[in-house]
N, C-alpha and C positions, 0 to 999 in steps of 0.2 A: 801644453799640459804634459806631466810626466807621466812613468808608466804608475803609480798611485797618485793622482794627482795632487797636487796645494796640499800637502803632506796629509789627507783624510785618509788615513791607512786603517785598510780592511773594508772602505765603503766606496770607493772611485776605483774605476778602472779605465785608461784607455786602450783597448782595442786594438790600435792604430801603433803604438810603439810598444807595449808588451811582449816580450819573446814568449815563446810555451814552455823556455824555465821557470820563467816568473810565476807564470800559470801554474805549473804542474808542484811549485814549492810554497804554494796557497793549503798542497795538503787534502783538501775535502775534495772527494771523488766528483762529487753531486756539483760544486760549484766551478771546479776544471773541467767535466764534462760542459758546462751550460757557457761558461765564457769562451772556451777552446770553438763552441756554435759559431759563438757572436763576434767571434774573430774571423772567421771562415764567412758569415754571412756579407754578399758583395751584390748587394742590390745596386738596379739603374738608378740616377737621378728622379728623383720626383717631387712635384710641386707641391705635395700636402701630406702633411704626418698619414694621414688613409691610406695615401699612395706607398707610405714606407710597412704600415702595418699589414697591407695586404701583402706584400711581398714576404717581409718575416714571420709570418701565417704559412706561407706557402713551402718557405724554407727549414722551418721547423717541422710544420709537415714533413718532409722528406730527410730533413737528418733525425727527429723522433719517432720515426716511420709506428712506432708502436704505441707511442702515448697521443692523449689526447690535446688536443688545440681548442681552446674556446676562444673566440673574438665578441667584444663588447660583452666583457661578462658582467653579472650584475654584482655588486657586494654591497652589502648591509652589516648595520650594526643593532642588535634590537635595544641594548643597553641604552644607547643615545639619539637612536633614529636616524641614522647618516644611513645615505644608500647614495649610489653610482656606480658608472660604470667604467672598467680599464679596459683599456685596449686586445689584450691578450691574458689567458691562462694556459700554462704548457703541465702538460698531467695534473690538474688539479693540484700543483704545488709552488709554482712560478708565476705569479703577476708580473705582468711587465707595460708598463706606461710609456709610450712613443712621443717623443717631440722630435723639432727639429728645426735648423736655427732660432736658438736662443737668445732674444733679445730681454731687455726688461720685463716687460709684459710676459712675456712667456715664462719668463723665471718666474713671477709673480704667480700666473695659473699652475705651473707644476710645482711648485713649494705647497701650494695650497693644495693641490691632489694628492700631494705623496704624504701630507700629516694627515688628513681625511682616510685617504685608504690604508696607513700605518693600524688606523684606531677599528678597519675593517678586515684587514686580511694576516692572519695568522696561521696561514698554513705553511706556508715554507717562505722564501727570499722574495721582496718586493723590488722590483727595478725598473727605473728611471733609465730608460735607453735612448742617447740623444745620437740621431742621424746628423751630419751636415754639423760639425762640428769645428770650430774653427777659433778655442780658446782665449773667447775676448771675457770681459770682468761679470757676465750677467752668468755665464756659464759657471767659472770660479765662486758666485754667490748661491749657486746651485747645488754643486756638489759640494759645498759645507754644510748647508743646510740641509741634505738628503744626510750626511755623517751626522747632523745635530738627530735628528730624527729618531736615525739608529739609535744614537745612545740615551736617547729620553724614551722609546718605547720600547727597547731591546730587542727589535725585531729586525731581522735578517734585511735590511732597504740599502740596496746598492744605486749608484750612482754609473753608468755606461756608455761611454762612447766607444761607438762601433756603427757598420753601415756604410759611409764616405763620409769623404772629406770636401768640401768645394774645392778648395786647393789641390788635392792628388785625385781628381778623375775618379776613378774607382781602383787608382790601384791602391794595394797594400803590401805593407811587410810582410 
């Protein structure tokens, strides 16, 4: 994956080759602060998206030491009657939806949460943050479809890998 990847520019990020030029010439304070995180976050291996989301619960905690963390937040739509639940809210402004290795099936369920929770959550950036990333074609089906999403409902829905990598251990750039 490149540093915007499968040319979805302004909706992919990875994490993992991004310098904090690339970052910091995105321009918006609010989304350099939040990826500048998610570049810095270096959790252990773990066998289940839970396992990743507790950790970046914990690690937001501690770099947002002043805003709030909600886990398994509920969102609703009364318009439509959609309701579920995301993994993470960081100040009541950040949804953030965790997977990790992204197979078919898994692309399948988070395409299908992230147009669901597109049509539920309007307060600031929606993101798809994928752990355990390792740029095979279900991942690349992912992050077009999170860029489709963006521009059919006009709402801030990013695409993110960050976390590790199988391949590089936990180190990072």
């Amino acid at each position: 994956m490149a540093n915007v990847p499968l040319g979805v520019s302004g909706a992919a990020f990875d994490m993992f080759t991004m310098t904090d030029g690339e970052i910091n010439a995105l321009g918006d304070p609010g989304l350099i602060t939040l990826l500048q995180a998610f570049k810095e976050w270096q959790p252990r291996q773990f066998t289940t998206e839970a396992g990743y989301a507790m950790d970046l619960e914990s690690f937001l905690r501690r770099h947002f030491f002043t805003s709030t963390v909600e886990t398994q937040a509920r969102l609703s739509n009364a318009d439509s009657g959609l309701k579920g639940k995301i993994d993470l809210v960081l100040a009541d402004s950040v949804a953030i939806e965790i997977k990790r290795r992204i197979n078919d099936s898994v692309a399948d369920r988070a395409i299908g949460q992230m147009r669901k929770y597109a049509t539920m959550w309007r307060k600031g950036p929606l993101v798809l943050l994928v752990a355990e990333t390792v740029g095979n074609a279900a991942e690349r089906r992912v992050a077009k479809e999170v860029a489709s999403i963006r521009s059919i409902s006009g709402s801030p829905v990013m695409y993110v890998a960050a976390g590790r990598r199988p391949d590089q251990g936990n180190c990072r750039r």
